[in-house]
N, C-alpha and C positions, 0 to 999 in steps of 0.2 A: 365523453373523454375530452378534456382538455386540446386545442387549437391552439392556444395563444398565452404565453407568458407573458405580462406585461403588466402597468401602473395599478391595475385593479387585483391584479392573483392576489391569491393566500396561499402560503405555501407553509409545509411542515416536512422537518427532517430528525429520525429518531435514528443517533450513534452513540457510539461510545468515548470515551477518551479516559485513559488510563490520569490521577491527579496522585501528585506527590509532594505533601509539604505546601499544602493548598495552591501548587500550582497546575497546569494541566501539562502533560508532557507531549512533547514535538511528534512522539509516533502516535497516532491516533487514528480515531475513523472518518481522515478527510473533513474534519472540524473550518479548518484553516481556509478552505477552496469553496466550502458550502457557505461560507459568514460571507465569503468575498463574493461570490457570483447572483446567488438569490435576493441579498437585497436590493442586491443595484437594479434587479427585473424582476421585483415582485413590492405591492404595498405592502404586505404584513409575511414577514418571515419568523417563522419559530424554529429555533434549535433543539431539540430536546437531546442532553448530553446524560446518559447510562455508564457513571462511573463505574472502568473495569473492573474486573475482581484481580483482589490486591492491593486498590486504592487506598486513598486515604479515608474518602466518604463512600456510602455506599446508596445513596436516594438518588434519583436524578432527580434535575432540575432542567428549565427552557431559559434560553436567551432567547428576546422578542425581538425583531427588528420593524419598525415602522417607516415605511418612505426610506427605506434606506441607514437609519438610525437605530442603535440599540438604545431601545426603549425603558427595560425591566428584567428582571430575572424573575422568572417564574419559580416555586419552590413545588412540589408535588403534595398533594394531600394527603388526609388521614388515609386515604385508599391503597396507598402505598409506602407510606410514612411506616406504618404499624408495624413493617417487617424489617425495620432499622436492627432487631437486636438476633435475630433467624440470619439478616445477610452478614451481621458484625463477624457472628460465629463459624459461618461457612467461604471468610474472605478469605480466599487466595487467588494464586496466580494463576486461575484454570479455567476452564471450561465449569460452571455448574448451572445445574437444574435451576436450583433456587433463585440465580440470578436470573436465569432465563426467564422466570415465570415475572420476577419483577418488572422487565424489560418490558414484557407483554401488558400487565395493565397498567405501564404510568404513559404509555401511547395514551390508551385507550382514557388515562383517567383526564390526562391534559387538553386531549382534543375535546372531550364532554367540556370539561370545565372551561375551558377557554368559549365557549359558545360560538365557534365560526364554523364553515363549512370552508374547506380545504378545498381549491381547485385542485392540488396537488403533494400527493405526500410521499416519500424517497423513503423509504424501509432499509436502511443499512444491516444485513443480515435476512436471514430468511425469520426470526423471531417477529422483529418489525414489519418486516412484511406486510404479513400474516396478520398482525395487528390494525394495521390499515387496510387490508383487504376487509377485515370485519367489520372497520367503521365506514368502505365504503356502505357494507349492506346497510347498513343504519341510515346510508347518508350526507354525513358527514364528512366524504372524500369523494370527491370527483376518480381521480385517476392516481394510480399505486405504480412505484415503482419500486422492486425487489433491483438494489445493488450489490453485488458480491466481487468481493475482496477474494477471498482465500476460497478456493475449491477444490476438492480430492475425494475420489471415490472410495477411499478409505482411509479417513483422515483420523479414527481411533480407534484403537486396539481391541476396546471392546464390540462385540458384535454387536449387540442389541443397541449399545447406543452410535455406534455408527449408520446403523438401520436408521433410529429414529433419527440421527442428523440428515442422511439422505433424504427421507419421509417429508420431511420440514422443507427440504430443499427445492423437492417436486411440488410440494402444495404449493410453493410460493411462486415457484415461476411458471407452472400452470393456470394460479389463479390472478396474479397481478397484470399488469397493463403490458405491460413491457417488462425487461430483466438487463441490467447493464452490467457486463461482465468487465471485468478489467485485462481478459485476457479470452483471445479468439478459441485456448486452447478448452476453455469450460463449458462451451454451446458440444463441442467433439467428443467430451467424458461424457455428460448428458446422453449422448446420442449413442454411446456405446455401452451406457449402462442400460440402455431400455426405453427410455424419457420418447413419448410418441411427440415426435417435434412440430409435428402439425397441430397438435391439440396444447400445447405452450405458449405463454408470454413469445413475443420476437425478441428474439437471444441479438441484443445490442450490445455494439463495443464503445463501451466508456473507457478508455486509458488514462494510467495514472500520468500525471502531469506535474506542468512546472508555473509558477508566476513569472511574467514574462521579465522582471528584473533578475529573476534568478538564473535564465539563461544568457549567459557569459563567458567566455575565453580570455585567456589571459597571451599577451602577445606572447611569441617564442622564447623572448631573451630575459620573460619571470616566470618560467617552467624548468625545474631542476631537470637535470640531465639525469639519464640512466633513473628515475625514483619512479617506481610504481606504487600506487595506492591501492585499497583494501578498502571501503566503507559501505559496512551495513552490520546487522545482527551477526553477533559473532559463535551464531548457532551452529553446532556441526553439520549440520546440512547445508548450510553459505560456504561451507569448505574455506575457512580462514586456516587450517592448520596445513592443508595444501597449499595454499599459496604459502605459509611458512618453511615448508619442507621444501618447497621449489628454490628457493632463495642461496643455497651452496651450488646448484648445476648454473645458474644464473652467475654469481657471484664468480664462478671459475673463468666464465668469458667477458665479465665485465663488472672488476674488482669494486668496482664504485657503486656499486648497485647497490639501491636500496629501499626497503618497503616500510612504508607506514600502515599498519591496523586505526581504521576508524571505528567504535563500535564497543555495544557492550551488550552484556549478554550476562547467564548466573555463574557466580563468583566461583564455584568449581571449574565452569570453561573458561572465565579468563586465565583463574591461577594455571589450567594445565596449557594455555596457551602460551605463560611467559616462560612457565617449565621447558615447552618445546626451545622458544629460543634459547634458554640456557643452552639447552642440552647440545645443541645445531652450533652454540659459540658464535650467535648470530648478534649479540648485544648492541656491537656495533653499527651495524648493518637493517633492522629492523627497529623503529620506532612505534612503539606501541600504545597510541594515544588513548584508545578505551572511548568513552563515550561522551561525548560532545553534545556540550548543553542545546545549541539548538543549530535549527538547518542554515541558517545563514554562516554558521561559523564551518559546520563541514562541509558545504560548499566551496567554502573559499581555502580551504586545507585541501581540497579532491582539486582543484582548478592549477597549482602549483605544481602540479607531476606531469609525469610522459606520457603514461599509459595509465588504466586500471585493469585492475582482475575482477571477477566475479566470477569462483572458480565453484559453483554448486554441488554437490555429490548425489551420486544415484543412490539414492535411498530407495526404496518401491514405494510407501506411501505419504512420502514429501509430498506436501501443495507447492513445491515448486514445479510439477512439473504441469501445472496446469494456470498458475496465478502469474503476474505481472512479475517484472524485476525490475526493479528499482535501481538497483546497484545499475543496471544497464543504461538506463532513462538518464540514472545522475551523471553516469560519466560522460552521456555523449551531450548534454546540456553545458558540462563544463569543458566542452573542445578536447575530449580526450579518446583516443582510440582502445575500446575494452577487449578484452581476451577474457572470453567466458568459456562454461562448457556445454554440454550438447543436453541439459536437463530445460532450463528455460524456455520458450517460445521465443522471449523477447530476443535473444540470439541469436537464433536462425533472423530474424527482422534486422537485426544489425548489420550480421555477416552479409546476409542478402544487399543493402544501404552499401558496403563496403566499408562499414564504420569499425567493425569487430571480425575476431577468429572466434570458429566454436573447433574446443579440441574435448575430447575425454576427458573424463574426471580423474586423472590420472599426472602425477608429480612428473614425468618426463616429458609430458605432451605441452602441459602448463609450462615448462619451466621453459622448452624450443620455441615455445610461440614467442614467449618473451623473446628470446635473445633473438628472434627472427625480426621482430620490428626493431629490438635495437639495434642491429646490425643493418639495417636498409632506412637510410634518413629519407629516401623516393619513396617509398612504400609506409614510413611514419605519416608524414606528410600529406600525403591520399588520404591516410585513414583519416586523422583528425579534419579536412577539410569536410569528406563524408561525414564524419558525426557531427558535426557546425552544420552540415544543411539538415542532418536529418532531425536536428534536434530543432529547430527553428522555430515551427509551429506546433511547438509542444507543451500548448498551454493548457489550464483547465478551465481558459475561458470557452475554448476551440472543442477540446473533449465534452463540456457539458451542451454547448449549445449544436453540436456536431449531433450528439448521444439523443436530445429531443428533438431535434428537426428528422431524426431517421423514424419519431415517432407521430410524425407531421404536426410537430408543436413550432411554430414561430416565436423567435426571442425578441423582445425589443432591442434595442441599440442606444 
């Protein structure tokens, strides 16, 4: 197993990134933090990017990094190529099979083809994993790291195929080196579905993170009064139409009140989301931005308000109630005190910091919490000084080299 990342490593990372209109879009799988961290501590980094389903293209392809430089772009072979006109037919915006199986041998065909031996290879998904657990038997990997984003013990409808997503889940973090979860709450669902935790991968917390320019606060006197923020997926399960419904109980105690939606989401939830404000005569009072081309721009649209929300709903088989929140991370990065609710982990982490409230998923609870920070400038005050320390060291230079030194890998510097 791997000891030491440093000027000699070979590294390899198989994700995805959704690309629209040939460009790659800002949500993705950690694209962004893996180009920045690996090359600067490794000689030869490869990316291999597994365009989502839905894209524009459907082959992956590798970005090569050499010393630190992008070198080439790799294209995938005949070995995978072949299924260009299988994945055309089966792209959407889902979960499938077929993509799965792609994901699986353009690992396998890039690592062969590339001719290196991999001190180390990051499986984003338990597909990739799995993929490199195969090639270390071959060889060809030193040491496999299963990352996992999103986890739920029953994260689809169908049985069988929830079975085979769990299935996938346990091979992978049973058989890989380590498993870096994004949230402490996915070693705890493991453990209560069955998963024998002695015979597992070490269940590691990798958290989502920030680059250290992006953690920033804006002084007091360019932070709109009374304006609350909203930004993420404006999935009904983010509960953006509760924080819209909260917004008349609010509004009664302090007229000036007002929420910006950041976010977007499928064109039936947005329209029924502006329907909502119609309907509430909220036009005024709610700005409804939609989806913002990249993070540096809603960043600095989330850094302008008072407070944020991240008002989550009890769903039962939302991966929210076991995956990172983001919405939490961004607001306390941007010096803002969050009101979430009791579905996230990352919440209780806030509230504990004294950075956030956790209330019910519930339009009354959401609405007093608000008016509870805006009525108390002593207790605004706490909080946003709380989320400015807590967010400090919340980088993904911190998270990744934190996440391997717990698997006694030394970073260089």
């Amino acid at each position: 197993m791997i000891t030491k990342l440093n000027k000699d490593s070979k590294v390899l990372v198989a994700t995805f990134s959704p690309w629209k209109d040939g460009q790659r879009a800002p949500t993705n799988g950690m694209v962004y933090p893996f180009v920045d961290f690996f090359p600067r501590h490794s000689k030869y980094f490869a990316l291999l990017d597994q365009p989502h389903p839905g894209s524009d293209i459907v082959i992956p392809f590798a970005e090569v990094y050499e010393n630190g430089k992008l070198k080439e772009k790799v294209h995938s072979s005949i070995f995978v190529s072949w299924m260009k006109p299988l994945l055309s037919f089966a792209n959407a915006a889902n979960t499938s099979l077929v993509f799965k199986f792609r994901d699986l041998i353009s690992v396998v065909d890039f690592a062969l083809g590339s001719g290196k031996k991999f001190d180390l290879f990051i499986g984003f998904e338990s597909v990739n994993a799995l993929a490199g657990i195969f090639l270390r038997m071959l060889g060809r990997v030193d040491t496999v790291i299963y990352y996992v984003s999103d986890f739920s013990p029953r994260r689809y409808k169908q049985k069988w195929f929830n079975n085979f997503y769990l299935f996938m889940d346990k091979l992978a973090a049973t058989y890989a080196d380590a498993t870096w979860n994004v949230s402490p709450a996915m070693p705890e669902a493991r453990k209560k579905l069955g998963y024998d935790m002695k015979k597992i991968s070490p269940q590691l917390y990798a958290p989502n993170a920030f680059f250290r320019p992006e953690i920033k606060h804006l002084p007091l006197n360019q932070v709109k009064p009374f304006s609350i923020v909203y930004a993420g997926s404006l999935g009904p399960e983010n509960g953006p139409g509760l924080a819209i419904e909260a917004m008349p109980k609010i509004l009664k105690k302090f007229p000036k009140a007002t929420l910006t939606l950041i976010g977007g989401g499928r064109k039936e939830v947005e329209e029924g989301l502006k329907d909502l404000i119609k309907k509430l005569n909220l036009e005024k009072s709610v700005d409804f931005r939609g989806f913002v081309q990249t993070n540096k721009e809603m960043l600095d649209i989330v850094r302008h308000h008072r407070i944020s929300i991240a008002p989550y709903q009890a769903f039962p088989n939302s991966v929210r109630w076991y995956a990172d929140a983001v919405k939490i991370r961004t607001s306390m990065a941007c010096g803002l005190p969050v009101i979430t609710t009791h579905i996230p982990p990352m919440g209780r982490e806030a509230e504990k910091n004294g950075a956030g409230i956790v209330v019910k998923d519930d339009v009354r609870e959401l609405a007093n919490a608000v008016i509870k920070v805006f009525s108390d400038e002593k207790l605004y005050l706490k909080m946003r000084k709380n989320a400015i320390a807590a967010a400090k060291d919340n980088t993904w230079e911190n998270s990744y080299t934190n996440a391997l030194k717990s698997m006694g890998v030394s970073v260089n510097t």
